[in-house]
C-alpha positions in Angstrom: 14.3 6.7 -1.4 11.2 6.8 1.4 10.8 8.9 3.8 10.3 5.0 5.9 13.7 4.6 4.6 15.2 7.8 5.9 13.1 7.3 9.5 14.8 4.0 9.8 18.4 4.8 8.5 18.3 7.9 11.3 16.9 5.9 14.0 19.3 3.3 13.3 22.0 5.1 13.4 21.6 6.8 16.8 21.5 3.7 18.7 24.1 1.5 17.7 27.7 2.2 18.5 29.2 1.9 14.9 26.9 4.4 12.9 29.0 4.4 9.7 28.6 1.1 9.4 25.2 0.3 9.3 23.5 0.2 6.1 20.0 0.4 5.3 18.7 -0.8 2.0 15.1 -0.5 0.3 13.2 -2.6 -2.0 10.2 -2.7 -3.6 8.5 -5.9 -2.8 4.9 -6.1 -4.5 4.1 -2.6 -3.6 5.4 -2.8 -0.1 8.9 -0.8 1.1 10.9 -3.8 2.0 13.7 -2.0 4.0 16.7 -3.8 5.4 18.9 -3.3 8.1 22.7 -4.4 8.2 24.7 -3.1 11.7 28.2 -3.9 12.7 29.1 -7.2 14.2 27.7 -7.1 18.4 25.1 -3.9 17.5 22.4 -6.3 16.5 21.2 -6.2 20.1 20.8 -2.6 20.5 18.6 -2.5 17.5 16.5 -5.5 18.6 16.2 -4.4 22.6 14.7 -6.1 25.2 12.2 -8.4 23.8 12.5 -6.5 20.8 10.9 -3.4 21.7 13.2 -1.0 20.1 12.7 -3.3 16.9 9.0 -3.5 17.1 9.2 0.4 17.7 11.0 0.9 14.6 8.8 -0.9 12.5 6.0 1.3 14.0 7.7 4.3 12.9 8.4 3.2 9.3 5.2 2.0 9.0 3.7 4.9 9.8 5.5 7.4 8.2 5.2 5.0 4.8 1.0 4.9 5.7 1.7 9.0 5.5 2.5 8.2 1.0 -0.5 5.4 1.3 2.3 2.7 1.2 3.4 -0.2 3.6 6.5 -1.0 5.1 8.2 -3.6 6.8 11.9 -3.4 8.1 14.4 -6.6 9.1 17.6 -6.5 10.7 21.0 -8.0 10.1 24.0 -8.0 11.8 26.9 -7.6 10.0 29.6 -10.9 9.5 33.1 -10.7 10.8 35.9 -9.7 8.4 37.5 -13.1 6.9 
């Protein structure tokens, strides 16, 4: 597990309203952290923001803290389906 990973799982989970639910998953994709957001059905929004500021903020942060181990990072967001 990244440090990315654990910037974006604690950031995550401060600003949506449902914090045991979100999940964050990493990958490995061609050297590059892959991480991967999944928040509970209606939180999407509060981890996009307004224009997607608090999204492009997050990516930042990852980013940087991944450019601290001399990787790369990228992070997407889901939001979670309704129970069927």
């Amino acid at each position: 597990m990244s440090k990315a990973r654990d910037v974006t799982d604690t950031l995550s989970r401060a600003l949506v309203d449902k914090p045991d639910e979100v999940e964050v998953v990493e990958y490995d994709e061609d050297g590059c952290i892959a991480i991967y957001v999944k928040s509970a059905v209606g939180d999407l929004g509060k981890l996009i923001g307004r224009r997607g500021r608090t999204a492009s903020a997050i990516r930042t942060l990852a980013d940087i803290t991944a450019e601290q181990s001399n990787e790369e990072a990228t992070v997407d967001f889901e939001d979670g389906q309704p129970d069927q």
